[in-house]
C-alpha positions as CSV (number, residue, x, y, z in Angstrom):
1,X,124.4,-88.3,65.8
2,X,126.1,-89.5,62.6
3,X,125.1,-87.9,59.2
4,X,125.4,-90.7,56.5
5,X,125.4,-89.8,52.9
6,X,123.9,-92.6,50.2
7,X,125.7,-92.7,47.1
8,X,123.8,-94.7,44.8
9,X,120.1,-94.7,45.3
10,X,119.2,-97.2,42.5
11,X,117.5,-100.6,43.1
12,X,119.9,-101.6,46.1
13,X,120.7,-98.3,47.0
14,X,117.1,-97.3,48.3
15,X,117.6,-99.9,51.0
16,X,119.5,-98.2,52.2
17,X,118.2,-94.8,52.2
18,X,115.0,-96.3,53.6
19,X,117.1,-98.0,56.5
20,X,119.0,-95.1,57.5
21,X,116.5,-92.1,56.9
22,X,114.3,-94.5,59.8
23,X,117.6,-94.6,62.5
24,X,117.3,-92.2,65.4
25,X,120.6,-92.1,65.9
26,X,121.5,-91.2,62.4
27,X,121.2,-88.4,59.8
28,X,120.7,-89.1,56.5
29,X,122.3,-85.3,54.9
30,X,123.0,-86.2,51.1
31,X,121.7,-88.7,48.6
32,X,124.0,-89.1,45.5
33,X,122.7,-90.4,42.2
34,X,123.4,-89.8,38.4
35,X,119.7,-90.2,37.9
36,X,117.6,-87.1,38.9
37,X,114.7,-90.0,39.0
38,X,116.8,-91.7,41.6
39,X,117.1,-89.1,43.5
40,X,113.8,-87.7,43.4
41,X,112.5,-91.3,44.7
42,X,114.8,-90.7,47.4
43,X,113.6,-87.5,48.5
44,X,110.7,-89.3,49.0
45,X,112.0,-91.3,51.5
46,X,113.9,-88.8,53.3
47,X,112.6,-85.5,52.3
48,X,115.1,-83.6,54.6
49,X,118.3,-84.4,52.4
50,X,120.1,-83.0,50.4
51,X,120.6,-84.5,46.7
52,X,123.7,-84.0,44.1
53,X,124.4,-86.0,41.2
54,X,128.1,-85.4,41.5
55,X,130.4,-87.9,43.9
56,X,132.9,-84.8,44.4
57,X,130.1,-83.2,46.5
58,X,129.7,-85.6,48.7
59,X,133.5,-86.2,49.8
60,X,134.2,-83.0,50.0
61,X,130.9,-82.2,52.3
62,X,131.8,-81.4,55.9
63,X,128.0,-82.2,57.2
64,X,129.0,-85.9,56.1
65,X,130.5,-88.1,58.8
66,X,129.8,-91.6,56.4
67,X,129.2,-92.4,53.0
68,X,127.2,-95.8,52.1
69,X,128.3,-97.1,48.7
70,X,125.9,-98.6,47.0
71,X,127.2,-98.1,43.1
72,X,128.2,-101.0,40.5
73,X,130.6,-103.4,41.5
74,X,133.3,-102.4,39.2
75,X,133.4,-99.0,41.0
76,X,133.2,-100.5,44.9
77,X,136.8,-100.1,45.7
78,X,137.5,-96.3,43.9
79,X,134.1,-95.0,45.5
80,X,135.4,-96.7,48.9
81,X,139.1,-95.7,48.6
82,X,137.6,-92.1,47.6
83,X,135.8,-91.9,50.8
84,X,138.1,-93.1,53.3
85,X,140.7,-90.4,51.6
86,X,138.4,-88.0,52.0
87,X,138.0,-88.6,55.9
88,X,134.6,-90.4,55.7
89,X,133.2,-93.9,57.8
90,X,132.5,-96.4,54.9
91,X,130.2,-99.1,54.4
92,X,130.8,-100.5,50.9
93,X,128.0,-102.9,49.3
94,X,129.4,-106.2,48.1
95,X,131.5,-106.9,46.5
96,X,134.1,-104.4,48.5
97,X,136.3,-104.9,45.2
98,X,136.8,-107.6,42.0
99,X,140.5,-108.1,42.6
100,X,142.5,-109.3,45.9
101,X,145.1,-106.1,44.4
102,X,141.9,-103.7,45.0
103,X,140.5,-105.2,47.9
104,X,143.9,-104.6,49.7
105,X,144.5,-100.9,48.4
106,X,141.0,-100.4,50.3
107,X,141.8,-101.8,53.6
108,X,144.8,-100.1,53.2
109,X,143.6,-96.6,52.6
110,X,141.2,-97.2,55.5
111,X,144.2,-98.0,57.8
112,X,146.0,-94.6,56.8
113,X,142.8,-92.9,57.3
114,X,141.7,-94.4,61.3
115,X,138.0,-94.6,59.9
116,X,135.6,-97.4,59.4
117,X,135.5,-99.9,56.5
118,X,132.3,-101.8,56.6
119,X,131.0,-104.1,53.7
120,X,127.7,-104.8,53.1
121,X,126.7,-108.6,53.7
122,X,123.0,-109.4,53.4
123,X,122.9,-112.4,55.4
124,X,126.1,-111.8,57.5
125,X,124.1,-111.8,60.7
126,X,121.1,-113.8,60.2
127,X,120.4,-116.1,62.3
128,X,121.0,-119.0,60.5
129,X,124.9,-117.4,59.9
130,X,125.5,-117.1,63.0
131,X,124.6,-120.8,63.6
132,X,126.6,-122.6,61.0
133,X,130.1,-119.7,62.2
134,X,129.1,-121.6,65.8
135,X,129.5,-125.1,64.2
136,X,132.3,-124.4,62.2
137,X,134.3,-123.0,65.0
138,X,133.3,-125.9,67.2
139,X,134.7,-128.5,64.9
């Protein structure tokens, strides 16, 4: 069982504590938001969780095998960097980073650290997707 930590539970984030409080193969141990609102909504979701406001408590948590990132853009690659440093699995909302210099530090520090990198993609395997990556690759 994986215990996945939610960092961000604001209008994207709650996707994703919604998604992974409903896997039974997963754990969701922490939801992290600035917003005591945030994280109250949460709770609601997965009442079993812990909640912090403070990013520090969630990479330094040893109950946390993955962090989700779901934060403003500008901050994608620090948060994601941050996690993979502190030993954490990844999955970074898109955009992983806002510069090609950034987006390379991150793969980077996930490299040093042998976890997973993951960013989020909406429509990365719908369908549809899938179909045109077929076409394209047949010419």
């Amino acid at each position: 069982m994986i215990r996945v930590a939610v960092v961000g539970a604001g209008a994207w984030g709650i996707n994703h504590v919604r998604a992974f409080s409903r896997q039974p193969n997963c754990e969701l141990t922490l939801v992290c938001d600035a917003s005591e609102k945030a994280r109250l909504r949460a709770l609601g979701l997965a009442p079993r969780a812990k909640q912090t406001a403070r990013l520090a408590d969630v990479l330094g948590d040893p109950d946390v095998d993955a962090i989700v990132f779901a934060t403003p853009a500008e901050m994608h690659a620090e948060h994601a960097v941050a996690g993979l440093e502190a030993g954490k699995h990844v999955l970074v909302e898109k955009p992983m980073a806002l510069t090609e210099a950034d987006a390379r530090r991150v793969v980077k520090a996930a490299k040093r650290s042998d976890r997973v990198l993951l960013t989020g993609h909406l429509m990365l395997y719908h369908p549809a997707v899938e179909r045109i990556g077929e076409l394209v690759a047949s010419g």
